[in-house]
KETI-778079 format. One record per atom (N, C-alpha, C): x, y, z; atom name. Coordinates in steps of 0.001 Angstrom, whole numbers, always signed. Example, Ala and Ser with C-alpha at 12.3 -4.5 7.8 and 13.67 -1.06 7.14 Angstrom:
# KETI-778079
        xx        yy        zz   site
    +13190     -5690     +7800      N
    +12300     -4500     +7800     CA
    +13200     -3300     +7800      C
    +12850     -2250     +7080      N
    +13670     -1060     +7140     CA
    +12900       +30     +7870      C
# end
This chain:
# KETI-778079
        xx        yy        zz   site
     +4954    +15779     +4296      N
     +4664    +14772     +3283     CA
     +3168    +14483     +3261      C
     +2665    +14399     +2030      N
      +991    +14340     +1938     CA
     +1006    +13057     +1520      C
       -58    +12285     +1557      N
      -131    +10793      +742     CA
     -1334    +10945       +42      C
     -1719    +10272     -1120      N
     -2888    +10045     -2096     CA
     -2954     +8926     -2021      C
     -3735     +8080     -1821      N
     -4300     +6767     -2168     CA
     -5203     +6321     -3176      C
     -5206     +5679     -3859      N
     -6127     +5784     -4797     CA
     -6431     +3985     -5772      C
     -7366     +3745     -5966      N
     -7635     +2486     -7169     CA
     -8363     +1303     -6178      C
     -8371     +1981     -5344      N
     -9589      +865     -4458     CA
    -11518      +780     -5165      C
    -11975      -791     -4821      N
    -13641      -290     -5735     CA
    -13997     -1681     -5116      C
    -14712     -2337     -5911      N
    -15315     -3129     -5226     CA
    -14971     -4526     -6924      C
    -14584     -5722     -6279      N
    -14149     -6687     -7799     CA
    -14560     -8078     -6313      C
    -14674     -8945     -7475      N
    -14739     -9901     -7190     CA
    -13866    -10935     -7162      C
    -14303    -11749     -6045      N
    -13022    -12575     -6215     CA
    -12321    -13773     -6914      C
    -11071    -13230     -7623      N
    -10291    -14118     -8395     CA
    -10029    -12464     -8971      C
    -10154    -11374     -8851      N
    -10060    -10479    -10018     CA
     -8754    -10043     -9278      C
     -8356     -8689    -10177      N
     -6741     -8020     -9661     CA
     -7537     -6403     -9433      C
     -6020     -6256     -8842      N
     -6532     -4208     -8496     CA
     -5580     -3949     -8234      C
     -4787     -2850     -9253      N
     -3900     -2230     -8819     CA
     -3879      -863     -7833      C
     -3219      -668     -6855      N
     -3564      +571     -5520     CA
     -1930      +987     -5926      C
     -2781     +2881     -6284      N
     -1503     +4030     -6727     CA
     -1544     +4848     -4884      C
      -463     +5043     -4994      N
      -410     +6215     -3598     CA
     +1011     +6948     -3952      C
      -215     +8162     -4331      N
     +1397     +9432     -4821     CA
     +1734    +10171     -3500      C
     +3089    +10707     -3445      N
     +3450    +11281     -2554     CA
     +3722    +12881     -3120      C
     +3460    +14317     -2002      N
     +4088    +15309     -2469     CA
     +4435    +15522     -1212      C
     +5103    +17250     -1502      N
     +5437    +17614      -485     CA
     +7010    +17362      -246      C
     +7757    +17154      +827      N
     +9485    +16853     +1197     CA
     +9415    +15600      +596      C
     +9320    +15004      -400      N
     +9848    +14217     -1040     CA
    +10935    +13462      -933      C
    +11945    +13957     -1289      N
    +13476    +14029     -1244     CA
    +13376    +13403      +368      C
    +13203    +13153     +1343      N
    +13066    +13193     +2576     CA
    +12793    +11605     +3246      C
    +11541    +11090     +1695      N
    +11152     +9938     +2247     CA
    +11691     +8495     +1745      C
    +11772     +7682     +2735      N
    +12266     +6695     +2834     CA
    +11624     +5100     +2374      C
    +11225     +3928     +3215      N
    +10270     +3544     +2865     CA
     +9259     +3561     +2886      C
     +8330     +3125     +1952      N
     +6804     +2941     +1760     CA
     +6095     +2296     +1999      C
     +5050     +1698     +2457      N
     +4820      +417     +2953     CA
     +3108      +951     +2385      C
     +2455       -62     +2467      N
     +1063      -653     +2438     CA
      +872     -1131     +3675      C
      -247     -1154     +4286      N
      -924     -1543     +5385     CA
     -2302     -1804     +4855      C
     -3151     -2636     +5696      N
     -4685     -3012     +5813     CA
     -5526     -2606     +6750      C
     -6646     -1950     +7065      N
     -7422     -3167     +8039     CA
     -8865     -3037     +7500      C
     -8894     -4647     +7871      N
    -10110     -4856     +7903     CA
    -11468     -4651     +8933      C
    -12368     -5130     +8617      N
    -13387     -4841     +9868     CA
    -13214     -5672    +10866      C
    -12817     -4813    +12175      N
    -12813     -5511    +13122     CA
    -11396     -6315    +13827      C
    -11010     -5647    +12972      N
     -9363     -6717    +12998     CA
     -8280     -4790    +12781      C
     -6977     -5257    +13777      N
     -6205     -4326    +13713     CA
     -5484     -4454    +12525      C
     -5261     -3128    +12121      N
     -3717     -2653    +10519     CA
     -2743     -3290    +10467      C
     -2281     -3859     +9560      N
     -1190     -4859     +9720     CA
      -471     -4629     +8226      C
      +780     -5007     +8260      N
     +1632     -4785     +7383     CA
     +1408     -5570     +6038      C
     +1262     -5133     +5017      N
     +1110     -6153     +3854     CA
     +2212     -6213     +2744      C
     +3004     -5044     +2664      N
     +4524     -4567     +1718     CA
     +4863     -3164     +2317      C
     +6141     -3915     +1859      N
     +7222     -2698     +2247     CA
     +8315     -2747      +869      C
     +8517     -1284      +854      N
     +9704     -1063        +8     CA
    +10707       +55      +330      C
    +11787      -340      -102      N
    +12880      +887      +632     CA
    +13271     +1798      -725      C
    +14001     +3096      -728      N
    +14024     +4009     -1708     CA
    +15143     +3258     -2822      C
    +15739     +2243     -2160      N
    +16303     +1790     -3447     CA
    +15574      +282     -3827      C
    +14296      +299     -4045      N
    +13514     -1067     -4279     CA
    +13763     -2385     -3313      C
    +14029     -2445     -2648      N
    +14199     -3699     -1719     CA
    +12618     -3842     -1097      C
    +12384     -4890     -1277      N
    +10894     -5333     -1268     CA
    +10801     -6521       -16      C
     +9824     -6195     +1152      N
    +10076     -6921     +1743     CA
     +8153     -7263     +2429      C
     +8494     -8714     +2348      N
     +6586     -9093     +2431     CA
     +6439    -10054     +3833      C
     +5739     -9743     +4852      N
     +5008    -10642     +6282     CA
     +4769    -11696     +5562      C
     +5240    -12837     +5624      N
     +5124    -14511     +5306     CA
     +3477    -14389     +4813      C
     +2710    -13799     +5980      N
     +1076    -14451     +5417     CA
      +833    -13443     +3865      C
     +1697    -12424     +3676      N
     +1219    -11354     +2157     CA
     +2181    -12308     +1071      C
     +3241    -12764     +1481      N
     +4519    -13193        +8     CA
     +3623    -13976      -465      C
     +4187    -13844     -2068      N
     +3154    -14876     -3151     CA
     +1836    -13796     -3355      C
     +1218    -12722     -3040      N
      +312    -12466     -3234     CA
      -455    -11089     -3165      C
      +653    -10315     -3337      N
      +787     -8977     -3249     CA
     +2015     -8661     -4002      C
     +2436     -7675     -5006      N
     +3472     -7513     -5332     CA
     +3172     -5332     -5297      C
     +4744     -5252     -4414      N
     +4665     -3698     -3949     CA
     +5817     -3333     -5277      C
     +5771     -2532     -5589      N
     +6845     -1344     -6931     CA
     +6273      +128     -6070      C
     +7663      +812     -6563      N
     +7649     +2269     -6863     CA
     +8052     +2786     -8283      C
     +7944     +3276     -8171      N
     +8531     +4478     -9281     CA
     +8442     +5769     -8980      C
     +9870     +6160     -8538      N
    +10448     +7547     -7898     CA
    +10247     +8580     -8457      C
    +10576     +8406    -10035      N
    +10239     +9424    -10803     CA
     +9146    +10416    -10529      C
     +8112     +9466    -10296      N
     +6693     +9957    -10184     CA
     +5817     +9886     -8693      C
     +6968     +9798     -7417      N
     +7251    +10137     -6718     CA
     +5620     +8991     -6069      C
     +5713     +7648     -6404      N
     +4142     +6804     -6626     CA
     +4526     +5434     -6160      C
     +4076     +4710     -5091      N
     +3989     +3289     -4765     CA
     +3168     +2652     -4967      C
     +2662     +1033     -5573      N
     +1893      +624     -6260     CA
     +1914      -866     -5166      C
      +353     -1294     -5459      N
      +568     -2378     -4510     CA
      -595     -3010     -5661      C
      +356     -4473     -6150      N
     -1131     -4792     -7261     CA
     -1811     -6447     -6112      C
     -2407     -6967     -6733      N
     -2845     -8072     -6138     CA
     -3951     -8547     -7571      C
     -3035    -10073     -7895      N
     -3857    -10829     -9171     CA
     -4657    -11968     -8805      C
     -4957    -12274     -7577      N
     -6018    -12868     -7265     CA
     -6995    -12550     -5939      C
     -7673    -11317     -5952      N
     -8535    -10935     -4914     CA
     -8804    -11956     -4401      C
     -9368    -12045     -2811      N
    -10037    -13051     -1847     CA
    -10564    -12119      -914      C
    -12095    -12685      -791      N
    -12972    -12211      -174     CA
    -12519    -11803     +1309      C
    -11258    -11972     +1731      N
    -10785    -12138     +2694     CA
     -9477    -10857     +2865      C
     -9499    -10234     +1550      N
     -8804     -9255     +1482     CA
     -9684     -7754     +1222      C
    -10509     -8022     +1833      N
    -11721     -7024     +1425     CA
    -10929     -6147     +3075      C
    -10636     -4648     +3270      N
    -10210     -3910     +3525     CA
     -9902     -2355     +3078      C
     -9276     -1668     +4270      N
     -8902      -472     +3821     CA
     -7204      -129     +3893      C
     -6850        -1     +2626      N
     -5547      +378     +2046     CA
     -5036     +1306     +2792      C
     -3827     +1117     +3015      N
     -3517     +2433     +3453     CA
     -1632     +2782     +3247      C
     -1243     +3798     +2589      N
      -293     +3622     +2690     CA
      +750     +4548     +3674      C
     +1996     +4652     +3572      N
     +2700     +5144     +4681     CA
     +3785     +5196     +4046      C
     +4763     +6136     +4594      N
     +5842     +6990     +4072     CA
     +6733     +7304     +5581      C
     +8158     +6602     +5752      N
     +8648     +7234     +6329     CA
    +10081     +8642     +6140      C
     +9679     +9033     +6804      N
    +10444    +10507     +6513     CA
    +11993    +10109     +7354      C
    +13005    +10308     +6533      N
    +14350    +10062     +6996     CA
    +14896    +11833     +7462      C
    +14255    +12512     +7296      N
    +14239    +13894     +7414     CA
    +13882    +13479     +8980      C
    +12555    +13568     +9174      N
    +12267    +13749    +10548     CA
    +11582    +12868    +11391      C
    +12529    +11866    +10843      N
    +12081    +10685    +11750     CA
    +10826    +10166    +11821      C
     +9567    +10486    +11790      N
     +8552    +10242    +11487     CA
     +7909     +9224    +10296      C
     +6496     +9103    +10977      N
     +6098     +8015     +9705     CA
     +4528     +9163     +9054      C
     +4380     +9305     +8307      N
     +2685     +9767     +7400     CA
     +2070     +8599     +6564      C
      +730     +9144     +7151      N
      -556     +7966     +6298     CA
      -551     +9009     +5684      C
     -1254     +8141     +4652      N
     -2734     +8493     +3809     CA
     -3757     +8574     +4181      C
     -5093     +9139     +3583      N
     -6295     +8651     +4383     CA
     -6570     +7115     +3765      C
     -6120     +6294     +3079      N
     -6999     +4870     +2701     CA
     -7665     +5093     +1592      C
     -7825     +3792     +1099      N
     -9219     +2777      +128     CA
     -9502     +2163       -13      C
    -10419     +2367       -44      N
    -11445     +1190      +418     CA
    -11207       -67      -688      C
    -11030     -1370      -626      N
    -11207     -2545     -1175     CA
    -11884     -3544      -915      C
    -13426     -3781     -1332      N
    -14350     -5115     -1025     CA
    -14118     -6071     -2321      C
    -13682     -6959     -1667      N
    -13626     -8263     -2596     CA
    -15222     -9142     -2388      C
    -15516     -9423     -3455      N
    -17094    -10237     -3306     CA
    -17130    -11303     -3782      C
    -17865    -12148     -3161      N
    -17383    -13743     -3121     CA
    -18607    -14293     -4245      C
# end
């Protein structure tokens, strides 16, 4: 399983950004998707999760302020956010677990600076 990440830039804060991460490769295979962060200096931490039949599940400090979708079709997980905070300035990253082989795959990340 390969991951793409993609729609990270630099916005200011109060703005939105939607983050695409296509999947190829064993497809058919993968399970949920999740989004992760990190920022500088601070360890990766969970920000959304979704399972292959949409069940959406958010860490108390992300609910209200992150909203995760897929769309299978196009084999693509989406993580939008409609009010940037300078405090969400990080690197995206998403993840794919494989029900095939047990395993989890990143992406390489993107970058997101929110500017105050």
């Amino acid at each position: 399983v390969q991951l793409q990440a993609s729609g990270g830039g630099l916005v200011q804060a109060g703005g939105s950004l939607r983050l695409s991460c296509v999947a190829s490769g064993s497809i058919l295979s993968i399970g949920r998707m999740d989004w992760y962060r990190q920022a500088p200096g601070k360890e990766r931490e969970l920000v959304a999760r979704i399972t292959s039949g949409g069940v959406t599940h958010y860490p108390d400090s992300m609910k209200g302020r992150f909203i995760i979708s897929r769309d299978n079709a196009k084999n693509t997980v989406y993580l939008e956010n409609l009010n940037l905070k300078p405090e969400d300035t990080a690197v995206y990253y998403c993840n794919a677990w494989s029900l095939r082989d047990s395993i989890s795959y990143w992406g390489r990340g993107t970058l997101v600076t929110v500017s105050s």
